[in-house]
C-alpha positions, 0 to 999 in steps of 0.5 A, a space after each residue: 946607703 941603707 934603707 930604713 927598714 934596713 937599720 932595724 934587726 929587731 922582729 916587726 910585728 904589725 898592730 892588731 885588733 883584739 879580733 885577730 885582723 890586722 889594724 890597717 897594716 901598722 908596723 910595731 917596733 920595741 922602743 929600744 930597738 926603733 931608738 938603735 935603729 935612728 942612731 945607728 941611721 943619725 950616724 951612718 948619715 953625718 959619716 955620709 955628710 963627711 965623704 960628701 964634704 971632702 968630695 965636693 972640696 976636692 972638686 971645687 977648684 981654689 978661687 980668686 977672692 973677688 970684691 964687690 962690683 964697684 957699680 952697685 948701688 944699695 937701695 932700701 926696701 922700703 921708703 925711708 920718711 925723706 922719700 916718702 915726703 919727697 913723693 908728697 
């Protein structure tokens, strides 16, 4: 897997002032080449998601489907009008 900085051809040059002294070390790419650098990394990374897919499906073994347990009881999150009059 590549770096970020790794994705970038184009020359980096860092931001200055007019004085000469560089502005707190800001890197500065062209537009074009910073927007071929992120879809050259949006495409190495759903080819990465892909590898990774099909690896985990090779591993996982097939599964008996299961159904719910039968003694599981649904409660509600909040009191419904009939309890709280109960509790009344």
């Amino acid at each position: 897997m590549k770096s970020a900085a790794e994705y970038l051809e184009a020359p980096v040059f860092y931001l200055t002032y007019p004085t000469g002294e560089e502005a707190e070390n800001v890197p500065v790419v062209a537009y074009d080449e910073a927007v071929r650098a992120i879809e050259a990394a949006l495409a190495d990374a759903a080819e990465y998601k892909y590898l990774l897919m099909r690896a985990l499906r090779r591993q996982v073994a097939p599964s008996v489907e299961t159904a719910p347990a039968a003694e599981a009881t649904l409660r509600p999150l909040f009191p419904t009008d009939d309890a709280q009059e109960l509790a009344a």
